[in-house]
C-alpha positions in Angstrom: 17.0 -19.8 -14.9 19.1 -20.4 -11.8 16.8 -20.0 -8.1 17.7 -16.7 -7.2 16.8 -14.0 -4.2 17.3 -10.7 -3.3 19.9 -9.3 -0.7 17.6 -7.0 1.3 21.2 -5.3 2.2 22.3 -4.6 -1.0 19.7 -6.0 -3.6 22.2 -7.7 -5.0 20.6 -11.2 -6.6 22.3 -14.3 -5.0 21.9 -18.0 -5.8 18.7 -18.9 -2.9 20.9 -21.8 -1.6 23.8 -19.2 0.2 23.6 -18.8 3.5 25.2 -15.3 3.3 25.0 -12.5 -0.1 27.9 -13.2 -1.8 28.4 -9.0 -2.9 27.8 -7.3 1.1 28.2 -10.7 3.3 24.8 -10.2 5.2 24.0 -13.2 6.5 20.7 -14.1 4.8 17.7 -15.9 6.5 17.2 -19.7 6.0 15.0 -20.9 3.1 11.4 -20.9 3.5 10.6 -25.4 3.7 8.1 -26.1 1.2 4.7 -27.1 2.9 4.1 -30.7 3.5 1.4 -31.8 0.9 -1.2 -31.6 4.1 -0.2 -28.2 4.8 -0.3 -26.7 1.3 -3.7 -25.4 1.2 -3.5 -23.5 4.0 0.5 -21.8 3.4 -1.2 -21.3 -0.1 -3.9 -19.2 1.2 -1.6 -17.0 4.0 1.8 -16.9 2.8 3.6 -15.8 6.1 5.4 -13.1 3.7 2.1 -11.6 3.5 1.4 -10.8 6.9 1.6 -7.5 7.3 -0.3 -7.0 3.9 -3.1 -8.9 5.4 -3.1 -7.1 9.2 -3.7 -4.0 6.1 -6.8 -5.6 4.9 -8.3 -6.8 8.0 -7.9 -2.8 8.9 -9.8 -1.6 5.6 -12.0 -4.7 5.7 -12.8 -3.9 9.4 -13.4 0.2 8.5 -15.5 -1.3 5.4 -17.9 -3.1 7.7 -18.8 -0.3 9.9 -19.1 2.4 7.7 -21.7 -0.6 5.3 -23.7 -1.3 8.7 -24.1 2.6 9.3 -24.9 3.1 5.4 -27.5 0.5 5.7 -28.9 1.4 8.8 -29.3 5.0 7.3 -31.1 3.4 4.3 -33.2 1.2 6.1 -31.9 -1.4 3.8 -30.0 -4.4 2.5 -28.8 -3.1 -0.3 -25.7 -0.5 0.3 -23.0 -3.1 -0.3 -22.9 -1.5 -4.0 -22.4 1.9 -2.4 -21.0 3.4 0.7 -22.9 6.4 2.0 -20.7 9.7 1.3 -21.6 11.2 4.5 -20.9 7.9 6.6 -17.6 7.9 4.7 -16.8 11.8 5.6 -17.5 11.1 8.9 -15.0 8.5 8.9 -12.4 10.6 7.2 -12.2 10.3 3.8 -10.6 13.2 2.1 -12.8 16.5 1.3 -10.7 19.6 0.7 -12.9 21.6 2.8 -12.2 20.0 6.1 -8.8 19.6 5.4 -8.1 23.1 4.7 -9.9 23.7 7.8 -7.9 22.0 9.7 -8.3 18.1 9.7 -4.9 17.0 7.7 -5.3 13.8 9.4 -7.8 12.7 6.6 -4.7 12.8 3.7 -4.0 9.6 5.7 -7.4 8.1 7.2 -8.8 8.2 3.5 -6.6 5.2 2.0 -8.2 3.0 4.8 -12.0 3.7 3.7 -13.7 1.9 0.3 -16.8 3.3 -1.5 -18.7 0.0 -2.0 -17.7 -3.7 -2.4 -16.6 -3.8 -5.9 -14.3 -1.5 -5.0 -12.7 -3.0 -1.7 -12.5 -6.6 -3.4 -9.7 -4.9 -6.2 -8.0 -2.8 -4.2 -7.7 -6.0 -1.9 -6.9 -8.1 -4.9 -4.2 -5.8 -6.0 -2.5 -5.3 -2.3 -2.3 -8.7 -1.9 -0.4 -9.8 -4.5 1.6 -6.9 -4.6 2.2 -5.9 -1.0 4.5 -9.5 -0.2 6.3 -8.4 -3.2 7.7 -5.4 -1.7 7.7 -6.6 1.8 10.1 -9.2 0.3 12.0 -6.3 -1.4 12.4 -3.4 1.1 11.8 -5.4 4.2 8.9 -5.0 6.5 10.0 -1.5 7.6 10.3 0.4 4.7 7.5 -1.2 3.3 4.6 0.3 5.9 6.6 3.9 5.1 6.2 3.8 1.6 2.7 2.4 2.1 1.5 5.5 4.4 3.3 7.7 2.9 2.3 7.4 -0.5 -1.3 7.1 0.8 -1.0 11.1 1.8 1.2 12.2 -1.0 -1.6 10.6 -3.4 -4.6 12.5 -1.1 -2.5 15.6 -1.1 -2.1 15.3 -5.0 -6.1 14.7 -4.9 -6.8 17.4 -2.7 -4.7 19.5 -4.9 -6.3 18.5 -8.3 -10.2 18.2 -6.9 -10.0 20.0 -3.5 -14.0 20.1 -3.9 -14.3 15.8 -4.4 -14.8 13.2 -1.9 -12.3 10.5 -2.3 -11.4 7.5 -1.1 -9.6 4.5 -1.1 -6.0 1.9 -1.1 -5.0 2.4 -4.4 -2.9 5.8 -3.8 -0.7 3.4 -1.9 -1.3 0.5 -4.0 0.2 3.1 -6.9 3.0 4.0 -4.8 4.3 0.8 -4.4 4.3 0.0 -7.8 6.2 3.1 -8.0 8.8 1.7 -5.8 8.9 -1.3 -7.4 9.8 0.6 -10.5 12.6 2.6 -8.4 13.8 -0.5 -7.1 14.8 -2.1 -10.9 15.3 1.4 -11.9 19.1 0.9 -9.8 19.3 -2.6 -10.9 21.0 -2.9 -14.4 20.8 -6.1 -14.9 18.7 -7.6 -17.3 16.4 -9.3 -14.4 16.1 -5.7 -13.1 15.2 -4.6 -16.6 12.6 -7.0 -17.2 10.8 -6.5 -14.0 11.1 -2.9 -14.5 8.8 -3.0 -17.5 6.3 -5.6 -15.7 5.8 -3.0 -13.2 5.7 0.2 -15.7 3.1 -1.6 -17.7 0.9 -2.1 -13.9 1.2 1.4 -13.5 -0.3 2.2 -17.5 -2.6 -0.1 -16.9 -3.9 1.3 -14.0 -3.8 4.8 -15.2 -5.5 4.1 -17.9 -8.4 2.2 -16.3 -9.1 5.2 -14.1 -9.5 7.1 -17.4 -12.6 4.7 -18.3 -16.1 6.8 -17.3 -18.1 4.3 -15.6 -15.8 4.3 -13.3 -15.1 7.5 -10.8 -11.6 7.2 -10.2 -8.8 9.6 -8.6 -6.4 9.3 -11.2 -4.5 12.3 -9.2 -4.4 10.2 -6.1 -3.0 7.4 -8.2 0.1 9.6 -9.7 0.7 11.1 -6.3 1.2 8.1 -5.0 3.1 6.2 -8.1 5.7 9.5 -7.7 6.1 9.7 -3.7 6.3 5.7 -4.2 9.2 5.8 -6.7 10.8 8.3 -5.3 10.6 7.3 -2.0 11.6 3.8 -3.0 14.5 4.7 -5.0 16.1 6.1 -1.6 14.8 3.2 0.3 16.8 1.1 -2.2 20.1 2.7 -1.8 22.7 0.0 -0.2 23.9 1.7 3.1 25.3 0.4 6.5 23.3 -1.6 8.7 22.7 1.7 11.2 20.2 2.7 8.3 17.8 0.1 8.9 17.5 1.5 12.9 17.0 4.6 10.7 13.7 2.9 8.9 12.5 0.9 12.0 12.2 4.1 13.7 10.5 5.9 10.6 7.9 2.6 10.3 6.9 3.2 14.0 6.5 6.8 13.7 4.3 6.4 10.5 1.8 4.1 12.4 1.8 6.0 15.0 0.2 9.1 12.9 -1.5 6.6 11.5 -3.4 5.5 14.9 -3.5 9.4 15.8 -5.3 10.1 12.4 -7.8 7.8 13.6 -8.3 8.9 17.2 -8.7 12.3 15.6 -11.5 10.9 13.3 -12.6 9.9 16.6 -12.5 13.1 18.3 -14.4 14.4 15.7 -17.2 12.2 14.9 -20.8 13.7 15.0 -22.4 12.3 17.9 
């Protein structure tokens, strides 16, 4: 099959040695140079198309580190890397209907930053890696932290809906949601690339459903499907061709998003027991 790449215009797919999409005109970015034999390792292990998918994990590895070192020093042990303490993660605003119906909304957001124990944090990790430079390289780096935030609350208000009563935690509600824009995104494409990528990303989302179903494992299936909706249908307007004022439009929505993303964790701030 020809060496083809996305238009992130029009997502129209256009031969990767054009220099402009050959359906809209934008003029498209040069081609990434392959890495120098010397410098292989090291583009292997930080692909620069997954940088803002790894300023993500050093956030949730950074939260995952403090709330372990306050787990274990309530313990008084060395062994809390299998489990985060619930009331450590509360504190730190994971979601618990109570609190949010009393007020503190700001944990529908702060929840998809926290992890519940190591095994968890190294999937979700594993997952957002390899999927988050996907639709980076799709959407653009815009859209992509709006349908990453807000698919993290849509899932925790989903959760919050379905088990108002449950602590819950975690990245996969917007881990879920991009794959539901994924799905969006080759949901408009007819081709038969877009068909086949389509049902790559339908059979992630079954997959993942269906593991959360398995009962040694406590997993917020509802915070998966809120996500995987507000994903797909988020994406599927994210992935409608418009004129170039739109992307202003989703620059503007990416800052504001982050924003209540930072406020959501002052406010976890403000409210910390001391």
């Amino acid at each position: 099959m020809a060496n083809l790449r996305m238009c992130p215009h029009c997502r129209a797919f256009v031969p990767a040695s054009v220099r402009a999409c050959t359906e809209c005109g934008l003029v498209l970015g040069r081609r990434e140079k392959r890495p120098s034999l010397g410098g292989a390792a090291i583009a292997g292990l930080v692909p620069p198309t997954h940088f803002t998918t790894l300023i993500l994990m050093v956030v949730n590895f950074g939260l995952f580190a403090a709330t372990l070192i306050l787990t274990m020093k309530k313990a008084d042990s060395g062994g809390a890397m299998a489990s985060i303490d619930p009331y450590v993660l509360a504190d730190f605003g994971a979601k618990f209907g109570p609190l949010i119906q009393a007020g503190q909304w700001w944990r529908l957001i702060t929840a998809g930053f926290l992890h519940g124990g190591l095994f968890h944090i190294l999937m979700n990790s594993w997952a957002l890696y390899d999927l988050g430079a996907q639709v980076e390289q799709t959407y653009g780096t815009a859209r992509f932290l709006v349908l990453y935030i807000v698919s993290c609350a849509a899932g925790f208000w989903a959760s919050l809906w379905w088990s108002p009563a449950t602590l819950s935690i975690g990245a996969s509600a917007s881990i879920f949601g991009l794959i539901g824009a994924m799905i969006a995104n080759y949901t408009r494409n007819r081709s038969w690339v877009g068909a086949e990528m389509k049902a790559i990303y339908v059979r992630w989302a079954i997959y993942g459903l269906l593991f959360g179903l398995l009962p040694m494992f406590n997993i917020d299936n509802a915070a998966h499907l809120g996500g995987l909706a507000a994903g797909f249908l988020l994406g599927y307007v994210a992935a409608e061709p418009g004129p170039r004022v739109m992307e202003w439009f989703w620059r503007a929505a990416a800052v504001f998003a982050l924003l209540i993303a930072a406020a959501s964790f002052g406010l976890v701030w403000l409210a910390y027991p001391r």
